[in-house]
C-alpha positions in Angstrom: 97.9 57.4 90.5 99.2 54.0 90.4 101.4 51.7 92.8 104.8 52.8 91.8 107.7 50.5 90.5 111.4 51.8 91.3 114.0 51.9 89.1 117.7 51.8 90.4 120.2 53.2 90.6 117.9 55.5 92.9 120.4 57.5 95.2 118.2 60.1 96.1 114.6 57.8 96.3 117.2 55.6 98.1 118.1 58.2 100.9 114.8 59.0 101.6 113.5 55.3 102.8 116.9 55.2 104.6 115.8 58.2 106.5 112.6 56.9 107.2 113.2 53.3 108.2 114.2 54.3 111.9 111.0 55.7 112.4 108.4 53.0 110.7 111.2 49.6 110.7 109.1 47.1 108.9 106.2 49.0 108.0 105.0 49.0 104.5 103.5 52.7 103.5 100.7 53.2 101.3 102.7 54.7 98.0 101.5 56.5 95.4 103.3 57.1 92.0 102.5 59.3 89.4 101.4 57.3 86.2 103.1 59.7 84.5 105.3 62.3 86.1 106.1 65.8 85.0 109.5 65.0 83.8 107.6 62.2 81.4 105.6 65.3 80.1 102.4 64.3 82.8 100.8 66.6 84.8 102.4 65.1 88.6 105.7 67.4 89.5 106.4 64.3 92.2 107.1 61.1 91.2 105.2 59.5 94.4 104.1 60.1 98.1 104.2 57.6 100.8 102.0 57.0 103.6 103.3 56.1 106.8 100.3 55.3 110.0 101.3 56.8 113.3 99.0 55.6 116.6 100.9 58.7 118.4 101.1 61.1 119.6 97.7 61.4 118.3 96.1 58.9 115.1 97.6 60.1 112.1 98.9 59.7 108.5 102.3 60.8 108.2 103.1 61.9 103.9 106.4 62.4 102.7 107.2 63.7 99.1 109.3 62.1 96.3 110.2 64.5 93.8 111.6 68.0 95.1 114.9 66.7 95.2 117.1 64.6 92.9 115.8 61.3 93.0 118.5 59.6 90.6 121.4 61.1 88.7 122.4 64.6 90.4 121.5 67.2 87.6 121.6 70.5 88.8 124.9 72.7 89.1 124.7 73.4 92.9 126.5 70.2 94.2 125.9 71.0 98.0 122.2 70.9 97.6 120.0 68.5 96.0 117.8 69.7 93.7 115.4 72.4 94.8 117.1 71.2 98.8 113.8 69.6 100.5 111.0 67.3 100.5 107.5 67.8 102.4 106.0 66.0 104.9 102.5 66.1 105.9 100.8 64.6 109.3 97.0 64.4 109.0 95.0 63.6 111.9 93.0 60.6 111.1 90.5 58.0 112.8 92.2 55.1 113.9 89.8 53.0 112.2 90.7 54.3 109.0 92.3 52.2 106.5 93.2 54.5 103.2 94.9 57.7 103.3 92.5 60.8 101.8 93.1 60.9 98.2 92.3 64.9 98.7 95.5 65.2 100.6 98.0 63.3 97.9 96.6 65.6 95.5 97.3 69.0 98.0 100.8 68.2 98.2 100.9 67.8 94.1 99.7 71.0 93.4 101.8 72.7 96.4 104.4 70.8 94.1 103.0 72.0 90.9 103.1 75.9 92.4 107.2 75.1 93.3 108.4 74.0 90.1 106.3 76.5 87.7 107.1 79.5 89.5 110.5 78.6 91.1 109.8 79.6 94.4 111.0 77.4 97.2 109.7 76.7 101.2 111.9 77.2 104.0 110.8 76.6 108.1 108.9 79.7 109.0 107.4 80.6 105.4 103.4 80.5 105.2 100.6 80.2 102.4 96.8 81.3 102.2 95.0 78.6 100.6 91.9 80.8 99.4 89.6 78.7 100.8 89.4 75.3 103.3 92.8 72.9 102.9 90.4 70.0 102.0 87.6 71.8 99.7 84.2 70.1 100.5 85.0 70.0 104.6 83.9 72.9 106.8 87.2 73.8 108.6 89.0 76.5 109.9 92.4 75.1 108.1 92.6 77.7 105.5 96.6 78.5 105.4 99.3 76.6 105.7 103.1 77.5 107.0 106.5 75.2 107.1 108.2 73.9 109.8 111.2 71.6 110.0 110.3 67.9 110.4 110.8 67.1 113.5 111.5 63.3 113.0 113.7 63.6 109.7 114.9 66.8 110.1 117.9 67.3 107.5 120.0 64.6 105.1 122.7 64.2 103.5 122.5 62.2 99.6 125.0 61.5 97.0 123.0 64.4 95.3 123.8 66.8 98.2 121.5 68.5 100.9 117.8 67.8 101.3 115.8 69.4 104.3 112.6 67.4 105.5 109.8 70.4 105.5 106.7 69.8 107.0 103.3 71.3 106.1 101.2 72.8 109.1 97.7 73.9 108.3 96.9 76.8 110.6 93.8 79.1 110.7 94.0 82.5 108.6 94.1 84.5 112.3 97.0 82.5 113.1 98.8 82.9 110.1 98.3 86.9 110.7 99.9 86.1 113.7 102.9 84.4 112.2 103.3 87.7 109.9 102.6 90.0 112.9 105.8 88.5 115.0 108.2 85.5 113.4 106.9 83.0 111.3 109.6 80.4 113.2 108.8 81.5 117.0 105.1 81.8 116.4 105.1 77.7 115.1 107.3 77.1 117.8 104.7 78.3 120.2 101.8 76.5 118.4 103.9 73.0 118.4 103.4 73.3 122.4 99.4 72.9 121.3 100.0 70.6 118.2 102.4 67.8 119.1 104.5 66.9 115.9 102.3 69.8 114.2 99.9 67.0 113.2 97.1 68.9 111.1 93.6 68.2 113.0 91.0 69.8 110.3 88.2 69.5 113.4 90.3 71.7 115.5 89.9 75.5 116.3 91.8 78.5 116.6 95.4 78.4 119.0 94.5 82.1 119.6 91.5 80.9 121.8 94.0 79.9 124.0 94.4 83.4 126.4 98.2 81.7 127.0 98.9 81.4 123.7 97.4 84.7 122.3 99.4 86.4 125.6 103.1 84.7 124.5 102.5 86.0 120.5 101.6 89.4 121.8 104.5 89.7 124.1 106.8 88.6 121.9 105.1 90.8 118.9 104.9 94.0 121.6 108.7 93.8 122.3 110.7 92.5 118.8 107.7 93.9 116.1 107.6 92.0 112.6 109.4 89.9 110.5 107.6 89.9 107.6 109.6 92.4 105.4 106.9 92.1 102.0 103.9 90.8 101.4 102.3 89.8 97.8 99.2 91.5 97.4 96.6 91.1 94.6 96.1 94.1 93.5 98.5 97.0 93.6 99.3 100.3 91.8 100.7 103.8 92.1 100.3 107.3 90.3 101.9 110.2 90.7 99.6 113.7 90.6 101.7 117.0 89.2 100.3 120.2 91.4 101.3 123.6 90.6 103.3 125.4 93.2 102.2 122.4 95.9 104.5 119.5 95.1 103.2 115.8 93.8 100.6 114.2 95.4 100.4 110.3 95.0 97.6 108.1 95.2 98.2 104.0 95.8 95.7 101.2 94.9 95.2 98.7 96.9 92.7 95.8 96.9 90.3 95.5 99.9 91.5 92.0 101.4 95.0 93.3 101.9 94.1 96.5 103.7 93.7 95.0 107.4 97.0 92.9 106.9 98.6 96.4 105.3 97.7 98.7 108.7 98.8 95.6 111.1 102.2 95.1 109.7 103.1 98.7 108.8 102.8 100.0 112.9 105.4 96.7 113.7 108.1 97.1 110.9 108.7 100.8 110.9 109.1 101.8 114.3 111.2 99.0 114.7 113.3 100.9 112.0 112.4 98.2 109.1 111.3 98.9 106.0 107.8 96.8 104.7 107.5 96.2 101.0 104.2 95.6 99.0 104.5 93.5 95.7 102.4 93.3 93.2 102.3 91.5 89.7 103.5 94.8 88.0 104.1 97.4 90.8 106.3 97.4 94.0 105.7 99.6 96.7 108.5 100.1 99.6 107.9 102.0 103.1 111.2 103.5 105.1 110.5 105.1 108.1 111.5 109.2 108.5 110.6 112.1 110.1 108.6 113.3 107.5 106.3 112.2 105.0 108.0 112.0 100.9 108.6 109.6 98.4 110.5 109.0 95.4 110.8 106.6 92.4 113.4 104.0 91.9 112.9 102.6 88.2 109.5 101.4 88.5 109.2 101.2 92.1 107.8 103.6 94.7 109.6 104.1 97.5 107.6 105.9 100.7 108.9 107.5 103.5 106.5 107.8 106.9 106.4 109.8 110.5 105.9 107.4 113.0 102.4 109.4 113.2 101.3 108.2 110.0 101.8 105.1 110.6 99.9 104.9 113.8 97.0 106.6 111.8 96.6 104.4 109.1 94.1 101.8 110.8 91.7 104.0 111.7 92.3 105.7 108.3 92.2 103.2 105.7 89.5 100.9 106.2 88.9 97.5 104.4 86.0 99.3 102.3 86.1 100.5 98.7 86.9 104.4 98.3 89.6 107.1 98.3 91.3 107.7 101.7 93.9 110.5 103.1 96.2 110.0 105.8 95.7 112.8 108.5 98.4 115.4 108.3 99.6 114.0 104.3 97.7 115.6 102.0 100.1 114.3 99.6 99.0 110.8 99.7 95.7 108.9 98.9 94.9 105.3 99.3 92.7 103.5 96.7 91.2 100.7 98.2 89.0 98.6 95.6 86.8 95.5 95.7 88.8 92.0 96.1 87.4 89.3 94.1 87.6 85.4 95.6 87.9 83.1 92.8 87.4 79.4 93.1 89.5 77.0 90.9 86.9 77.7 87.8 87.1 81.0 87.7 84.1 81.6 89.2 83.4 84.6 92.1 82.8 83.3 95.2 83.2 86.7 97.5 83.4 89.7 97.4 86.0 92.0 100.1 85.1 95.7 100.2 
């Protein structure tokens, strides 16, 4: 990436610095353009990421994102929003000797950009990621997910180009973004923020859930209001339904081995609380209702499961993260098909094994 020229009229690129400029005044960020951008035909989705240094309220690097939203002429149809509505923001913790940026984290937010704009998908305050591995590859950290808060400093703006929400990215540990699916994505960051002022990243940090006080408020508030995840994209994921004279069908689910804890934990705090929980594969969905009694039906190519409230309470000790064929006590009718999950680095490569 090279040090990036701007060419007016700029109303969007404009908007952002204007937001900015009553945090950092005079202060001239570290930018970084693409040399070519996407919409050039080059591999960057942004067209450049700025660098602001904060002294508090710990040492950090504060990123924001150029390139979400419409940076010059408006050209989608949606005139209230601008483009897909939102730019990121990143704070890293850093030494206050430092006098670069990490080049590792420009190129995280790229590909966070590069996932937006191939598959569509957009970020909201609340939503969370699992990175497959450590945020910044070759350090040893616990940072291994990341969720979305609202910047607290920039919050939301108005452009010529319409609406454009300032989300920042929080790198959290994988048991605290269970957490975040296990209660509400939103309440659970608001009760980290208390730890993490401005939700700075700290990649030397530990776990929040160390914290008994912490680990007491998300199981209280989990205990009493249950889950707000309502699906969950899974790896691997498949059904088949069994024809059995005089008995009924009998049905059989496959599931891969790294979703299986998340599976049992969610299931016990979504259908009791009378909400259904949907799985979501690349070719299959699978949607739980809660009943009386076990049955299940297909919609198109969808499977749709009804469970007692028993059931449900006997899947963790039924269904364990291990490769094999499993029956829920009391439903004969269905089987769980848990197989091996394969880690894959960026190569292709295998680099564990679940199950």
């Amino acid at each position: 990436m090279t040090e990036h020229e701007q060419d007016p009229p700029a109303h969007g690129w404009d908007a952002i610095d204007a937001a900015l400029a009553p945090i950092y005044g005079a202060q001239r960020p570290r930018h970084y353009g693409s040399a070519i951008p996407a919409m050039l035909g080059g591999n960057d989705p942004l067209q450049g990421i700025s660098a602001y240094w904060r002294d508090a309220p710990v040492p950090h690097w504060h990123f924001v994102t150029y390139g979400f939203s419409e940076l010059y002429d408006k050209e989608s149809d949606d005139p209230e929003v601008s483009g897909f509505g939102f730019e990121l923001s990143f704070r890293l913790a850093a030494d206050a000797a430092t006098d670069e940026p990490p080049m590792w984290a420009l190129n995280f937010l790229q590909n966070i950009a590069r996932y937006v704009f191939q598959s569509g998908n957009i970020f909201d305050a609340g939503h969370y990621m699992n990175l497959n591995g450590p945020i910044a590859l070759e350090n040893d950290t616990k940072i291994r997910a990341i969720a979305f808060v609202e910047d607290a400093e920039l919050g939301t703006m108005q452009t010529p180009n319409g609406r454009v929400d300032f989300l920042q990215v929080v790198g959290i540990t994988e048991p605290e973004e269970l957490a975040l699916m296990r209660w509400s994505g939103r309440k659970a960051l608001a009760a980290f923020g208390e730890r993490l002022p401005l939700h700075v990243t700290d990649l030397a940090r530990g776990d929040l859930l160390a914290d008994p006080a912490v680990a007491a408020l998300l199981e209280q508030g989990t205990r009493e209001e249950g889950s707000s995840t309502g699906f969950l994209f899974v790896d691997e994921l498949g059904w088949e339904r069994h024809k059995r004279l005089l008995r009924g069908d009998a049905w059989s689910l496959r599931v891969g081995a790294r979703q299986v804890p998340v599976i049992v934990d969610l299931l016990p705090l979504r259908l009791p609380f009378e909400r259904p929980f949907a799985l979501i594969g690349r070719t299959a969905k699978v949607r739980f209702v809660p009943g009386r009694t076990f049955s299940a039906r297909v919609d198109g190519d969808d499977l749709e499961v009804t469970l007692d409230p028993a059931s449900v309470q006997a899947l963790a000790a039924a269904v364990p993260p291990v490769a094999g064929r499993y029956t829920l006590p009391g439903v004969p009718e269905l089987t769980f098909e848990v197989v091996q999950t394969h880690i894959r680095n960026q190569q292709g490569e295998v680099v564990e094994t679940i199950g």
